[in-house]
C-alpha positions in Angstrom: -148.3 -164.9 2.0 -149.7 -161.6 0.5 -150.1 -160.6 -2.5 -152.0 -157.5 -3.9 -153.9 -157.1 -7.3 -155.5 -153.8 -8.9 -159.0 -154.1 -10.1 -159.0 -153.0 -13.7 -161.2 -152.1 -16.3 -161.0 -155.5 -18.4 -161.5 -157.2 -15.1 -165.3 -155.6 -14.7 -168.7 -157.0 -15.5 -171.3 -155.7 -17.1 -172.6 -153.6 -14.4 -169.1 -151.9 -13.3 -168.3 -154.3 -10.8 -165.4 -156.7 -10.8 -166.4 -160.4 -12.5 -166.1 -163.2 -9.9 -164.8 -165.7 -12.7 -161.5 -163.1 -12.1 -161.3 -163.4 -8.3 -162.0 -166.7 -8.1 -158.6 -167.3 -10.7 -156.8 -165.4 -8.7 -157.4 -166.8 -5.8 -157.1 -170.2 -7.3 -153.2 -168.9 -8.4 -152.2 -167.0 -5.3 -153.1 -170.1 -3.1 -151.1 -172.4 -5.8 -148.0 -170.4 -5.9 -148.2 -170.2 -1.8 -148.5 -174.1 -2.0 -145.7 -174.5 -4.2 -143.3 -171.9 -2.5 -144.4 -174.2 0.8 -143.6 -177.1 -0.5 -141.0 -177.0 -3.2 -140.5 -179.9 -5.9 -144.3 -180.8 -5.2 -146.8 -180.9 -8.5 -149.9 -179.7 -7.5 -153.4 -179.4 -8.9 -156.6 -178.0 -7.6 -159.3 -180.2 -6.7 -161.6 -178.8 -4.7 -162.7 -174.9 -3.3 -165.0 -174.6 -0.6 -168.0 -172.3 -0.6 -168.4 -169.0 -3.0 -169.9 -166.5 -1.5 -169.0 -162.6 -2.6 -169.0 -160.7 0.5 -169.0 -156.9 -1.8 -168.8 -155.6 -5.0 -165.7 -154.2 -5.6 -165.3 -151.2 -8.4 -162.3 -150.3 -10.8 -159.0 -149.1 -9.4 -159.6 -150.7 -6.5 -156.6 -152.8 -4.5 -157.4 -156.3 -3.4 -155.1 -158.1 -0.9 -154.7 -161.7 -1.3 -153.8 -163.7 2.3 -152.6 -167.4 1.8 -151.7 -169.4 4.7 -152.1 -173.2 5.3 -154.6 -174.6 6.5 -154.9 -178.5 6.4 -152.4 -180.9 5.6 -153.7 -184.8 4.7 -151.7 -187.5 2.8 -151.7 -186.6 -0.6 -153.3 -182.9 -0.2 -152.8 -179.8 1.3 -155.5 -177.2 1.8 -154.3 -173.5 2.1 -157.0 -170.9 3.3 -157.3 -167.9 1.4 -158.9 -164.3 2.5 -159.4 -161.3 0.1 -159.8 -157.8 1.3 -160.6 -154.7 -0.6 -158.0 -151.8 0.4 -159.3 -148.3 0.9 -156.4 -146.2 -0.3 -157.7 -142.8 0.9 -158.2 -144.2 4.5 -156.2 -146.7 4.9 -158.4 -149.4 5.9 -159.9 -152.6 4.2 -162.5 -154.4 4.3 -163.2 -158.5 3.9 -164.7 -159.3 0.8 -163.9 -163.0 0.0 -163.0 -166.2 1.6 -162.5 -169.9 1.2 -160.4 -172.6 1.2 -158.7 -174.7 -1.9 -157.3 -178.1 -2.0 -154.4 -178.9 -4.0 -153.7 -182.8 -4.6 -149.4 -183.6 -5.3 -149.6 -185.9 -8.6 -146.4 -187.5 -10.2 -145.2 -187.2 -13.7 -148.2 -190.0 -14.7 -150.8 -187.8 -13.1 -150.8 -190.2 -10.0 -151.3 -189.0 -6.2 -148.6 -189.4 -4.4 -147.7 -188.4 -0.7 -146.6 -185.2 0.3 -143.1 -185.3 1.4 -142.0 -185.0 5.0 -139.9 -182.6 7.1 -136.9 -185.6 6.7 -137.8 -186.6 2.6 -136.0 -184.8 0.0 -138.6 -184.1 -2.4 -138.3 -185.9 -6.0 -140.6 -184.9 -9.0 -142.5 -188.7 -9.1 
């Protein structure tokens, strides 16, 4: 799944460049909606994102694409892999500037883990 966001000026730091408290939401959201459009009637939560490590700074106005794909499936959890790239507009090329990978648990009404469904389970909400 991609998604795009525009860097804006409430988005920056101190020092002009975008915050990484910002990214790091959004990629927390993108890979949760990807997980949820994946894998419908499923409640998920985050619980766990792999190595931070900003690759750039990245500057007002500028267009970040958001790649979400799966990655690893377990029992209970799913982990989706998610890759951010900073668009150049004028050019038409982008570069990497961000990547990691996020867990997502599947909890019942109660907050329990329970198991994913399977290709032949209709999915129930716990």
């Amino acid at each position: 799944m991609d998604t795009f966001k525009l860097v804006r000026p409430e988005h920056l730091n101190h020092y002009g460049y975008l915050f990484g408290g910002f990214l790091l939401k959004w990629v927390d959201e993108i890979a949760w909606i990807a997980a949820s459009r994946d894998h419908p009637g499923c409640r998920f939560v985050t619980v766990a994102m792999n190595g931070v490590e900003f690759h750039r700074g990245v500057h007002q106005g500028a267009v970040l694409r958001f790649n979400s794909r799966e990655h690893k499936r377990g029992n209970t959890s799913v982990q989706y892999a998610v890759s951010v790239f900073c668009d150049d507009l004028e050019s038409g090329t982008e570069e990497p500037i961000f990547s990691t990978c996020i867990t997502f648990v599947r909890l019942d009404n109660e907050g329990n883990k329970i198991p994913l469904p399977t290709a032949d389970d209709t999915v129930t909400q716990g």
